[in-house]
N, C-alpha and C positions, 0 to 999 in steps of 0.2 A: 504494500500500500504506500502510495508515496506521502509525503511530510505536507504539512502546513506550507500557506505562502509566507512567503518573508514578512509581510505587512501581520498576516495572522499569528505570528508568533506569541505574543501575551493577549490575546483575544482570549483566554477563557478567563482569564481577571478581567478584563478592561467591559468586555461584554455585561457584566454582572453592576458594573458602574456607571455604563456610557447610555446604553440599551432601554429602549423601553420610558423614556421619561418624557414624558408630553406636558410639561408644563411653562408652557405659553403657546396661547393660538386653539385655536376649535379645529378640527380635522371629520372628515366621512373620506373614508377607503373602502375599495371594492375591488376583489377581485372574479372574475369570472372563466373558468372551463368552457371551449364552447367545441363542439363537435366538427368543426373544421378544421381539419388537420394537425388536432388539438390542441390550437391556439388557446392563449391566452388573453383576456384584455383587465387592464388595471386600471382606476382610477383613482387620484390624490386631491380631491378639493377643500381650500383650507377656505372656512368659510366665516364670513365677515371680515378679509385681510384687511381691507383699504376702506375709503369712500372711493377712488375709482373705481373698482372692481370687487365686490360684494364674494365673489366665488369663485378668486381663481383657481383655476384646475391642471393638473399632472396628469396626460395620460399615456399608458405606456403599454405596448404588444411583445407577446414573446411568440413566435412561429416556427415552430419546430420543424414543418417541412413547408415553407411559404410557396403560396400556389402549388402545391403538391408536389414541391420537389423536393425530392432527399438527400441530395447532396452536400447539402451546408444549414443550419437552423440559425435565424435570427434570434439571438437569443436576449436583445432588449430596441425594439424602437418606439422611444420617447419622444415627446412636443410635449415641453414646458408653458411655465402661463403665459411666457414670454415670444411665443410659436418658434423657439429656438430646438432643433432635433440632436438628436443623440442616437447613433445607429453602431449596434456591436452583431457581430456575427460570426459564428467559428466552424469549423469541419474538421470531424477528430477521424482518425484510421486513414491519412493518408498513408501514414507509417505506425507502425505499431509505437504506441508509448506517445506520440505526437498530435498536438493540436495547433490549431491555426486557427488565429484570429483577426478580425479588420476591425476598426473604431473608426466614426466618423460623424461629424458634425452634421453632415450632406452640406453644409454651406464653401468652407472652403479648403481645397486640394491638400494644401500643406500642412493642416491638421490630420491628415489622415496617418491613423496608426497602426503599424504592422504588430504582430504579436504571434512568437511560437514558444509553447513548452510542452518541455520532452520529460515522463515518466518511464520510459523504458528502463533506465538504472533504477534495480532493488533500492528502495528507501531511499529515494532521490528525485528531484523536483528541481529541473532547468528550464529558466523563463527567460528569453531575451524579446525588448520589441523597441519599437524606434520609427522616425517618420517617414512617411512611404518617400517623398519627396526630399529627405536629410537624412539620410542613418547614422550621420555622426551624435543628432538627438538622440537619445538612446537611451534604455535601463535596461537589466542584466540581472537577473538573482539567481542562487542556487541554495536549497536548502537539504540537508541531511538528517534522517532521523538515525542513531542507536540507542534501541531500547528505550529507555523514560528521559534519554536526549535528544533536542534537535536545537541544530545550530545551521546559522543561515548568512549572506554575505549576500549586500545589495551595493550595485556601483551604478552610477549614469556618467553623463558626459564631460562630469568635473575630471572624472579620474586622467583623463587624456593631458589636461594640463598639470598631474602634480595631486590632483584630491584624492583624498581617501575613501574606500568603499564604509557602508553602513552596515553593520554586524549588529547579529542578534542570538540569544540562545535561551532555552525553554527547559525545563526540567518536570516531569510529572512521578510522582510517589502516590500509590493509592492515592489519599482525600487532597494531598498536596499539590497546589502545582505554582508554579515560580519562574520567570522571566526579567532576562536582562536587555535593555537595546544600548546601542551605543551610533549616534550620526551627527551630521556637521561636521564633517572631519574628525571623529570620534571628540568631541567638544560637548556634544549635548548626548546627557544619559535620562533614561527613560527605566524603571524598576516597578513590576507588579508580582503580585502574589494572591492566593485564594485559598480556601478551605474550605471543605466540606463537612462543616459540623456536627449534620445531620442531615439525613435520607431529604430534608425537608429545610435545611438551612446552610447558605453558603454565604462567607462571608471574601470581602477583597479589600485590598489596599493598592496604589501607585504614588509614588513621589519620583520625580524629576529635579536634576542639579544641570548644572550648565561649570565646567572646565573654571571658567573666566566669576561666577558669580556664587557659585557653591548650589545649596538648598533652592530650586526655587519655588513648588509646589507638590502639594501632597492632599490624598482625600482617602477616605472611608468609607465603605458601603456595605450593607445587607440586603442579599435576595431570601426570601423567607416564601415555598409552594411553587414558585416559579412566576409568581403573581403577586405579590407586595415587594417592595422595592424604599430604602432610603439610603442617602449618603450625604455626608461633610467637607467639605473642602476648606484649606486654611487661608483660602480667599473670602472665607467668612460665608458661605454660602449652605445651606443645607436644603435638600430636596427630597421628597418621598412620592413613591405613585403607587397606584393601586389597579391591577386590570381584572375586571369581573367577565365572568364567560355568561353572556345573558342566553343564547341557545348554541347549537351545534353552526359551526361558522360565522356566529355571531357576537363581536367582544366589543365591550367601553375600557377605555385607557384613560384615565384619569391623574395628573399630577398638581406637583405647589412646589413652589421655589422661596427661598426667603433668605433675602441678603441683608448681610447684619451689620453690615456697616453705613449701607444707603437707608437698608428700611422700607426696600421697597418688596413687596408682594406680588409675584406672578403663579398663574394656574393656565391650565389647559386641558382639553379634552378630545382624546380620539376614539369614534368608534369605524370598528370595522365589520364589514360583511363579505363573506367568502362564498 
């Protein structure tokens, strides 16, 4: 099985932190299955944003064989509220272990992004992509898992002149699991960790220092069912959310944020329909 992406390396702390917190802004999401080629269609309307616009909307298709073909699945085209698009698309088994993928704005050429990774190495995960039109623009990662380790090494286009690649490494023990990053030309460190207390409670931490500045933030959090949620940060901030399952495909996300130094109060609310 190959390893995490580079980016996902402390994602099962940071997820338990980051994940799931709706508060500021009202949201209705929908997704729907549709019997055409088993597309998908999505929708994201945040409702009352503006006085310009009361509802604007996200929506987004995933087309697994679009117009009935099979050789490649679109697997997100988006138009934002802004009618700005977002088109990614990939086709795996050209080679064993290998995937290909294209990015693209549909507006302009030299945004377009190429992307192949290769899992055919045991416990191994190689990702390079870069601009169809520049491939000197470029990112590069490979990640390795042994056993309850994986360690990972990301470079883009700095490295060509002199910069340093971004290194990461992960650690899992039973209820334990624990993550180190290091980028900015190893200048800025990133640190999470998590526990599993109980069948029923996980708890996480991250703090971040910087080479040049020491300490620079840190926060606290509990997932408690998979469905209540709070954390602290020592930016004075503390938030908790709550999401209730009102039927089968049908959920409210509810949060509150409460900053202690301004004193100001924000909430928000998402339900969704699947």
């Amino acid at each position: 099985m190959a390893p995490v992406k580079f980016d996902d390396i402390p994602k099962e702390a940071t997820s338990i932190l980051n994940d799931d917190y709706q508060t500021s802004g009202y949201q209705l999401k929908t997704k729907q299955k549709t019997n055409w080629q088993s597309a998908v269609f999505s929708t994201q309307v945040d409702v009352f944003a503006d006085d310009k616009c009361s509802t604007p909307a996200k929506l987004t298709w995933k087309l697994p064989q679009p117009f009935g073909c099979p050789y490649f699945c679109v697997d997100k085209l988006e138009m934002d509220k802004g009618g700005k698009f977002k088109l990614e698309a990939s086709k795996d088994g050209l080679a064993k272990g290998l995937k290909v993928e294209v990015k693209s704005d549909l507006a302009d050429l030299n945004k377009v992004v190429l992307a192949k990774t290769y899992t055919g190495i045991d416990q191994t995960s190689i990702k390079f992509e870069c601009k169809a039109t520049n491939p000197k623009d470029f990112t590069g990662e490979v990640t390795y898992q042994q056993k309850q380790v994986t360690g990972g090494v990301k470079l883009g286009a700095s490295i060509l002149k002199g910069g340093l690649p971004d290194v990461g490494m992960r650690f899992v023990q039973g209820p334990f699991f624990a993550a180190l990053m290091a980028s900015k030309d190893l200048s800025t460190f990133a640190a999470s960790a998590s526990y599993k207390a109980t069948p029923e409670v996980k708890v996480a931490a991250t703090a971040s220092a910087t080479k040049k500045d020491g300490f620079s933030a840190a926060t606290v959090g509990v997932l408690c069912k998979g469905l209540y949620r709070a954390k602290a940060s020592t930016d004075g901030s503390v938030c908790a959310s709550a999401k209730y399952i009102i039927a089968p495909g049908v959920s409210a996300l509810g949060g509150v944020k409460y900053a202690s130094k301004s004193g100001a109060v924000s909430y928000g609310l998402q339900v969704s329909l699947e």
